[in-house]
C-alpha positions as CSV (number, residue, x, y, z in Angstrom):
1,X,-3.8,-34.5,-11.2
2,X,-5.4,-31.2,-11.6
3,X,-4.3,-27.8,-11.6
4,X,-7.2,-24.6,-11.6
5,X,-5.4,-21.6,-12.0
6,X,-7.2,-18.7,-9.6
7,X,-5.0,-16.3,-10.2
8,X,-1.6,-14.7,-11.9
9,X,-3.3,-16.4,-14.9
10,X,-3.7,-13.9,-18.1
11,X,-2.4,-11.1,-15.8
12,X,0.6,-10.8,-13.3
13,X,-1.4,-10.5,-9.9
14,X,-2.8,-12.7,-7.2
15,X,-0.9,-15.9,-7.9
16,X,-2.9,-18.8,-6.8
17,X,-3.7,-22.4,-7.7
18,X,-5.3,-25.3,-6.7
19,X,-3.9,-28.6,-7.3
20,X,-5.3,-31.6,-6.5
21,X,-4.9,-35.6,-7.0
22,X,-3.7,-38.9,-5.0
23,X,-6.9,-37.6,-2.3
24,X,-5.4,-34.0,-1.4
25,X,-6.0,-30.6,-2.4
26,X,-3.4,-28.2,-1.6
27,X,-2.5,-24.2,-3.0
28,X,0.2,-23.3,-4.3
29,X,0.2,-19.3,-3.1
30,X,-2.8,-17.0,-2.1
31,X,-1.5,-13.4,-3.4
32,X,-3.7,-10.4,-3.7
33,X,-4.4,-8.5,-6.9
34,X,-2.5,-5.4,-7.3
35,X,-3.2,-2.5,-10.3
36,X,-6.6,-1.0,-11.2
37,X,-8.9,-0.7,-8.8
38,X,-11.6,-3.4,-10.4
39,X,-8.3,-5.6,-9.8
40,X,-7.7,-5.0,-6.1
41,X,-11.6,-5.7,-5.8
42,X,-11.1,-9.2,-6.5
43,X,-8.7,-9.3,-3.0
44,X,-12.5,-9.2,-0.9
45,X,-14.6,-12.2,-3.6
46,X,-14.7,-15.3,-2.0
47,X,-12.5,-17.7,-2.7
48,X,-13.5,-20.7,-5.2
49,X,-12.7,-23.1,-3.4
50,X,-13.9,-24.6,0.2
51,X,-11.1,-22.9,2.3
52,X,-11.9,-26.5,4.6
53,X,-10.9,-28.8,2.5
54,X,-7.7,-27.6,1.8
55,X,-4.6,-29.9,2.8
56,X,-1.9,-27.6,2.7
57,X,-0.7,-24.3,1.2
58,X,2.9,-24.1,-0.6
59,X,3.9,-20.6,-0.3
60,X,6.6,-20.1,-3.4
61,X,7.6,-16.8,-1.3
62,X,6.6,-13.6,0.4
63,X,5.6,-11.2,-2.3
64,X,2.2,-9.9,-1.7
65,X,0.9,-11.0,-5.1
66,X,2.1,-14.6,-3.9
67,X,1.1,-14.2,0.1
68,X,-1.4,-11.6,0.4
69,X,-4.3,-13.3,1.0
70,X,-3.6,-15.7,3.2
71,X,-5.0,-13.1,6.3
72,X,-8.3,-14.1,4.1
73,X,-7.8,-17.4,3.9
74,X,-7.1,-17.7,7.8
75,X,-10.5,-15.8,8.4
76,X,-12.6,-17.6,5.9
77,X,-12.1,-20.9,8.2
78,X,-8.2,-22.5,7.1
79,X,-6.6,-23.7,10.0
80,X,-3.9,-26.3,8.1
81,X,-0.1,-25.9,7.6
82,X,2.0,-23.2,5.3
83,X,4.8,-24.6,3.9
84,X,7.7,-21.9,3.2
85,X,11.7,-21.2,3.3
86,X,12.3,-19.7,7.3
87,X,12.9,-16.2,5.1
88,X,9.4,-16.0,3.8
89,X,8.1,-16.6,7.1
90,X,9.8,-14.2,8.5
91,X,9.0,-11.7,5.9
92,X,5.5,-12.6,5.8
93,X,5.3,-11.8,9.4
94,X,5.9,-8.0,9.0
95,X,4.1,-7.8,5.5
96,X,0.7,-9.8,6.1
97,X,-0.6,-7.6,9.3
98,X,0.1,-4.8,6.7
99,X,-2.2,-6.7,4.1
100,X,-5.5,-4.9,3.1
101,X,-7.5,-8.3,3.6
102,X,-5.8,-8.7,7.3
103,X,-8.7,-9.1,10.0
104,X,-7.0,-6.4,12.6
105,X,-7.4,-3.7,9.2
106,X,-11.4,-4.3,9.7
107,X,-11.6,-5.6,6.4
């Protein structure tokens, strides 16, 4: 197994990591970076990872630092399953149109 860290790693922001072995490659969160703005910058790089070969993403919950980017992610080509509690759905629903790197915001 493999873990890259892409995020809430040496900071507090934009939790996101890649784990992969036994054939799959999945993400555990996709948050947006929060604070200065050289920080929230980082919400618009791509990502470092081919969004396509991505199995699954396990969203821990529905902070924006731990769901923000997942507009992003849905734009940049992911089309597989988020697995979440039924409350983090439903909170993600309100909070994610609101996200900075949602497609309707003309980012």
């Amino acid at each position: 197994m493999n873990i890259t860290f892409l995020g809430a790693a040496e900071g507090v922001t934009g939790s996101n990591f890649l784990v992969e072995g036994a054939g799959k490659k999945f993400l555990v969160d996709c948050g947006m970076f929060q604070g200065s703005k050289k920080e929230e910058d980082r919400n618009y790089d791509n990502f470092a990872f081919d969004v396509k070969e991505i199995d699954f993403v396990l969203l821990t919950h529905a902070h924006i630092d731990h769901s923000g980017r997942i507009p992003k992610l849905y734009v940049d080509g992911y089309r597989n399953p988020i697995y979440a509690t039924k409350a983090t759905c439903d909170l993600c629903s309100i909070m994610l149109p609101d996200s900075r790197t949602y497609p309707g915001n003309g980012n």
